[in-house]
C-alpha positions as CSV (number, residue, x, y, z in Angstrom):
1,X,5.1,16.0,-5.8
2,X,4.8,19.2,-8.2
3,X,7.2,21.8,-5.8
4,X,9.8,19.9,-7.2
5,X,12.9,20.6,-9.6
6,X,12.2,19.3,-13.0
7,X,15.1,17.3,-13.4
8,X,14.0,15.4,-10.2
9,X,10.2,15.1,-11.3
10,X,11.7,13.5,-14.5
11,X,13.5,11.2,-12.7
12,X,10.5,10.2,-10.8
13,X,7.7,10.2,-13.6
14,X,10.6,7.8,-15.6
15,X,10.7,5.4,-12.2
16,X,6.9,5.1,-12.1
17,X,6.8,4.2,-15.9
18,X,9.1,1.7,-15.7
19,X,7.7,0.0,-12.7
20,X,4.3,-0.1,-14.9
21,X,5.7,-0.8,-18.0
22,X,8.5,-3.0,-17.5
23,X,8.0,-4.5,-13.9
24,X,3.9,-4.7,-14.7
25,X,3.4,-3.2,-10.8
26,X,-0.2,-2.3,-10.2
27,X,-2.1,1.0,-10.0
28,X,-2.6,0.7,-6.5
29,X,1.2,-0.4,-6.1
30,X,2.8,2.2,-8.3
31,X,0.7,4.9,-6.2
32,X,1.7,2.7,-2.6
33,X,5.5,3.5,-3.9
34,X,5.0,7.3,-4.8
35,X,3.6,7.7,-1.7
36,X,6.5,6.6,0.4
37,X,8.7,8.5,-1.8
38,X,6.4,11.8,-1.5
39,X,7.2,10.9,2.7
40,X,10.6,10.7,2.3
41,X,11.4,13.9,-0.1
42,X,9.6,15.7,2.4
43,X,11.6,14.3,5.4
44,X,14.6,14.8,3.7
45,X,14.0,18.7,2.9
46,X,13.0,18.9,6.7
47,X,16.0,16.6,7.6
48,X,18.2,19.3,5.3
49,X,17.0,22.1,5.6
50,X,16.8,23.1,1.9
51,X,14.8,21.9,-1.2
52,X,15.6,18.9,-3.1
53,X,17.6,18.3,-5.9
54,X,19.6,15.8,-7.5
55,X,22.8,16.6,-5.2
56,X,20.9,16.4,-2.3
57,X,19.5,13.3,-3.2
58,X,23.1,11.9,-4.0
59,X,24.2,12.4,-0.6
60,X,21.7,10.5,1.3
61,X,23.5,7.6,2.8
62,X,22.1,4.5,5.8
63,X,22.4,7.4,8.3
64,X,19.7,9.7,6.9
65,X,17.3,6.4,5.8
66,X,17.2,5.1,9.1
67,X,16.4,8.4,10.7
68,X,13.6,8.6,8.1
69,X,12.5,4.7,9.1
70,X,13.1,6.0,12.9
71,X,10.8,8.6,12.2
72,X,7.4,8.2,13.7
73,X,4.8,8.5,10.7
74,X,0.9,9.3,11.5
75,X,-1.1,6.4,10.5
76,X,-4.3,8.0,11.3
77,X,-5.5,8.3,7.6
78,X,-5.6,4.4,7.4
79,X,-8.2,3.7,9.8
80,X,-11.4,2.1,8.5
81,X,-14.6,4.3,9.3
């Protein structure tokens, strides 16, 4: 997630230490959760229309996280070979 705003990366890099830190979460876990957020940042700047930033992310309410859950995600990169 390096495209975005520092204050916002900070934010994030602070989350994932705390949830190895203080909530013990695994590797594997920590990268599961960054993940989902990496989908949903880049929804949301398609669902906006502009980049992401702290205001933006403020103003997300139930409406825009169940478009993002109603939004069909490709799960073609799971399949076992």
């Amino acid at each position: 997630m390096s495209d975005l705003p520092p204050r916002v990366q900070g934010l994030i890099d602070k989350w994932e230490t705390w949830m190895r830190a203080e909530r013990r979460f695994s590797a594997l876990s920590v990268e599961a959760y960054g993940r989902d957020l990496a989908q949903f940042l880049a929804f949301l700047a398609a669902y906006g229309g502009v980049g992401i930033d702290l205001p933006q992310l403020e103003q997300v309410d139930r409406t825009t996280l169940r478009a993002w859950m109603a939004e069909p995600v490709s799960y073609t990169h799971l399949r076992a070979h």
